[in-house]
N, C-alpha and C positions, 0 to 999 in steps of 0.2 A: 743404952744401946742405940736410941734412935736419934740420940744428940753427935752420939761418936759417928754413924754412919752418916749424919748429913754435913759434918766435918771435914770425912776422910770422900765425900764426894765433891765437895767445895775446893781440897784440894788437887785432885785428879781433873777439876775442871780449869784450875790455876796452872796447873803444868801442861795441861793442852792449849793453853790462849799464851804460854811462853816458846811456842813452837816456832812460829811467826819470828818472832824477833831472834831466836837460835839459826832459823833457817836465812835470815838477812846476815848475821853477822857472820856464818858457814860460808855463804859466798863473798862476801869481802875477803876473807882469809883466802879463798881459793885463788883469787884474783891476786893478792901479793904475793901467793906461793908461784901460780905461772910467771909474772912479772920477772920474779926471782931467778927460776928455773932456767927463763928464754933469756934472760938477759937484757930484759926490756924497759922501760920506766915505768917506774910505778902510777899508777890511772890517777890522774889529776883530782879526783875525788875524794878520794884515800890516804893524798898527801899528811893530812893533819894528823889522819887514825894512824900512820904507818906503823908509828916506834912502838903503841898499845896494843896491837897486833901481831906486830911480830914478838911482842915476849910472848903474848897466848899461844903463837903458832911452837914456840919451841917449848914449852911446858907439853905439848897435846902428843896420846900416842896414839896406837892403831884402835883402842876403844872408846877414845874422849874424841880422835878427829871429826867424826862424822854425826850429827846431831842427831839424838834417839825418838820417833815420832811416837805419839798414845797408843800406834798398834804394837811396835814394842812392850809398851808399856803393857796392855793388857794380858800380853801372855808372858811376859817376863819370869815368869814362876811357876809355869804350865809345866816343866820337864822336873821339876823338884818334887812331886807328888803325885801320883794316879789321882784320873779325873775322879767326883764322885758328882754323879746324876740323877738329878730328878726326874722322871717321866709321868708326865699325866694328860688327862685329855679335856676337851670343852668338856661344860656343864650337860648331865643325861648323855652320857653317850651309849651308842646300838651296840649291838653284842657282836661287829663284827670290828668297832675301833675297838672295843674293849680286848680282843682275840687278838691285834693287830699289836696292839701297846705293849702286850703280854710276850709277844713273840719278838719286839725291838727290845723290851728287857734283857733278855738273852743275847742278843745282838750288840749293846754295847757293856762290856765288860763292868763292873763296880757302880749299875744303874738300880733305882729303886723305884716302884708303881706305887704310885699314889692314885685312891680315887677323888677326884673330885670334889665332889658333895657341892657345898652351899660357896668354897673359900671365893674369895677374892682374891686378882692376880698379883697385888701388893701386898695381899697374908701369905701368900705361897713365899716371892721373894724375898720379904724379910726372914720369913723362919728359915728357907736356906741359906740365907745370908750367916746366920745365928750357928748352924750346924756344920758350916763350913761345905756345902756343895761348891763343884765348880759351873756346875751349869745346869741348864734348867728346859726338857723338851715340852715342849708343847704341842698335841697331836689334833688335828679339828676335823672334823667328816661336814658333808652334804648327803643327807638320805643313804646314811649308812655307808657312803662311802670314803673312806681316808682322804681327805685333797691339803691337807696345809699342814707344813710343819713348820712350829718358833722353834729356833735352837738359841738361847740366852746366857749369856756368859757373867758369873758372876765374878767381883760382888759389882763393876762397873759398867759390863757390854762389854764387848757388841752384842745387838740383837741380830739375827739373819731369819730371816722368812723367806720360806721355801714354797710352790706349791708342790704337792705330789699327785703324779699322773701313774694308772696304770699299775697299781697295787696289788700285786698276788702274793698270797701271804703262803706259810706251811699246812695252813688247815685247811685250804682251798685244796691242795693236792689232795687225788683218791689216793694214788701209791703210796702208802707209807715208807713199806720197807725199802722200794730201790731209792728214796730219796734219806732216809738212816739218820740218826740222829745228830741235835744238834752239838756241836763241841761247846765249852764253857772254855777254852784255853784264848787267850789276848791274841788279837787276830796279826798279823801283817796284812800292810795298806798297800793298794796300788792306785797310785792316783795319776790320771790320767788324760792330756790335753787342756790343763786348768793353767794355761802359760801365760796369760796375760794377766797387766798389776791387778785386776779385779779379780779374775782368775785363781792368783795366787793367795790372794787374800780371803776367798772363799774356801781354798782347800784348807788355808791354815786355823780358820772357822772349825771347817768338819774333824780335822787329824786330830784335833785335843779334843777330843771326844771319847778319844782309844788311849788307851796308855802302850809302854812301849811292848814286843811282846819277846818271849824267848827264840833263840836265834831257829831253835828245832821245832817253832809251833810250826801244826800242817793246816793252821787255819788262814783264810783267805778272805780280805775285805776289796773290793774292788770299787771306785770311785773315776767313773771316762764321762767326759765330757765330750759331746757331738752338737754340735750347733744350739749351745746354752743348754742345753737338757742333759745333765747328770744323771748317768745310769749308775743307780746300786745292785750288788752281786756279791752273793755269799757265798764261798766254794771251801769243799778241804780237801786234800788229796793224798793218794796212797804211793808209797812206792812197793808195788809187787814186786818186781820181776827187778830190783836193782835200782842203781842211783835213773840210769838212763829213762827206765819205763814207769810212767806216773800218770796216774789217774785222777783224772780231776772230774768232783762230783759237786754240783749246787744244791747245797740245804733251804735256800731261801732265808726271808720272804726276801722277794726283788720289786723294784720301783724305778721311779723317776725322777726326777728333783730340777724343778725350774724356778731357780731365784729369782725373787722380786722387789726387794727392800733389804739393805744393810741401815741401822740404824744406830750411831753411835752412844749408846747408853743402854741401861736395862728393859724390859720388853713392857713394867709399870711405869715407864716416863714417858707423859706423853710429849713433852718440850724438847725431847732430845733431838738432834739436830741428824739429818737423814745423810749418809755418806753416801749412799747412791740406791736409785730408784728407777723401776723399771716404766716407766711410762707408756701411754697405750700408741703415740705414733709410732715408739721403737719395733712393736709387734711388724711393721711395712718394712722397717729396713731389714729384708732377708739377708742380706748379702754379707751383711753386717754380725760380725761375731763378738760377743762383751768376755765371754769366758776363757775364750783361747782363740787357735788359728782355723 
């Protein structure tokens, strides 16, 4: 097992260092295709390559033109199966992450809590490697309270690290009954203002987290982004009175989520190479938005 995965990661790390050279020879091709198009000469550079080129270019269709990058790659098989997830938390944790862990179980559809105990974060990822999880949360407190979440994608990453700000959970509420229970039915997503490449790359992070749901769920995951701080919201709603009148109620728990680290590989590597990181000058540039507009 441990010869075959450090095989099939030797390979995964060969077909990301042949990106580079797909992405040089992608624009060569673009360049004799305008040439072609405008009716122009072909770029003195290209001359030699021309004729080996242009057979490539007329072999290639609408799925081979465009060259596939590692983030394709890591979810390329995300829609073929429901996620299944692991959920656990730091070592000793207080009984209000434990309350907290217990209530994101429910929260993401085909998830399972694990305590703990002694393991180590490389015994965790291999046995789900073994058992076929797709990914792996990781919940951490300060003085009892919830602040970081690893969301780990198996079996090769990405890793994303979250903190969370602002955690009210379902136990926190005194009213039970006007807030009524939670549904177990696969939620629909709204994701919200995550429009830039980083952006887009973090919602598509969170969405394979959820499998797809049925078109009549009246459950509600909500995911907005406002000045890099990802608000989470859990709602389900009724139709009383007809299609027109619908009541929409939040079961919780609600949070915040301010990413700070994508790191391409599993959340046990520590040589993995960082795709982007929040640095502490960035905290002054207000103006400045990473997640959207």
């Amino acid at each position: 097992m441990l010869r075959r995965n450090i095989r099939l990661r030797r390979e995964y790390i060969y077909r990301k260092s042949l990106e580079g050279k797909e992405r040089l020879l992608y624009e060569k091709k673009r360049k004799i295709k305008e040439a072609l198009e405008e009716g122009k000469p072909i770029p003195t550079e290209l001359r030699n390559e021309e004729a080996a080129l242009r057979k490539e270019i007329d072999l290639e269709d609408e799925q081979t033109a465009v060259p596939k990058t590692h983030i394709d790659d890591e979810y390329a098989n995300a829609t073929e199966r429901d996620p299944k997830i692991l959920l656990t938390t730091s070592r000793d944790p207080s009984a209000p992450l434990t309350q907290f862990v217990k209530e994101l179980k429910i929260v993401f559809p085909n998830a399972q809590r694990m305590n703990r105990g002694g393991q180590v974060v490389s015994e965790i990822i291999e046995t789900c490697r073994a058992h076929d999880f797709t990914d792996v949360i990781f919940v951490h407190e300060h003085r009892g309270e919830p602040d970081g979440l690893t969301v780990c994608h198996l079996p090769f990453g990405p890793t994303a690290y979250f903190g969370l700000l602002n955690v009210v959970t379902r136990h926190d509420i005194k009213d039970k009954k006007a807030m009524g229970t939670m549904s177990e039915a696969y939620p629909h997503l709204i994701i919200h203002n995550l429009s830039s490449k980083l952006g887009e790359r973090t919602a598509n992070i969170l969405k394979h987290l959820f499998p797809v749901p049925k078109p009549d769920s009246k459950r509600i995951i909500t995911l907005a982004n406002q000045s890099d701080y990802i608000s989470f919201r859990h709602h389900v709603y009724e139709k009383h009175g007809g299609p027109k009148s619908i009541e929409l109620k939040e079961i919780g728990p609600r949070f915040e989520l301010r990413l700070y680290q994508i790191k391409l590989g599993t959340v046990d590597k520590n040589e993995a190479q960082n795709e982007w990181v929040l640095r502490p000058y960035m905290n002054t540039t207000k103006k400045r938005k990473f997640l959207g507009d």
